[in-house]
C-alpha positions in Angstrom: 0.0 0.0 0.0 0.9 3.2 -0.9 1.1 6.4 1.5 2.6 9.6 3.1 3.6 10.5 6.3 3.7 13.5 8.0 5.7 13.3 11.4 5.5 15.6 14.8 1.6 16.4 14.3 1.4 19.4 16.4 4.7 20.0 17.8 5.6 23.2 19.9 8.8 23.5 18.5 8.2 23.1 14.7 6.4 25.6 13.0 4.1 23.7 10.4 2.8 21.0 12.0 -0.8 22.5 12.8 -3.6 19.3 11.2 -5.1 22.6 9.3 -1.8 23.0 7.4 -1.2 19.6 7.2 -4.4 19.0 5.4 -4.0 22.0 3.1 -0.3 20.4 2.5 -2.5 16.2 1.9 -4.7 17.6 -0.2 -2.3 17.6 -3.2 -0.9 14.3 -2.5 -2.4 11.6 -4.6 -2.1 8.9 -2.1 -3.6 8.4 1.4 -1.6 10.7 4.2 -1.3 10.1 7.6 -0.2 12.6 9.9 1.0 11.4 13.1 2.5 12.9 17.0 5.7 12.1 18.1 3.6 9.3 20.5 2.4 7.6 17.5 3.8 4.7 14.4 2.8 3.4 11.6 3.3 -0.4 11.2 2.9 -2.0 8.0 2.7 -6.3 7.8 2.1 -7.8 4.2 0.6 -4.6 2.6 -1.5 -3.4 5.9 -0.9 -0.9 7.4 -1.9 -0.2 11.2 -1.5 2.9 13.5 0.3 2.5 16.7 -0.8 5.3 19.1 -0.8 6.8 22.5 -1.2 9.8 21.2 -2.6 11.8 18.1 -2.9 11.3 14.8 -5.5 11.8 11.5 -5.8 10.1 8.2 -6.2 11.9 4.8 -7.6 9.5 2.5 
């Protein structure tokens, strides 16, 4: 499977990282993009792909 990622969702120290910029910044990628906290993974086992959290994250399809 095909997709983005977009690390340190929301992070004090980086400007950027706001979800509403990271959607604006999604919306011209042609696959699905997740955007993901510095408490969160992505794991990805034979083609599926599953989100590891304790903290925050949001999928763009």
């Amino acid at each position: 499977m095909d997709f983005t990622l977009y690390p340190h969702l929301n992070h004090p120290d980086m400007e950027g990282t706001e979800l509403s910029t990271i959607q604006k910044w999604a919306s011209g990628i042609p696959v699905p993009t997740y955007a993901i906290d510095d408490d969160t993974a992505i794991k990805v086992v034979d083609g599926v792909v599953e989100v590891v959290s304790e903290g925050h994250w949001k999928l763009f399809p």
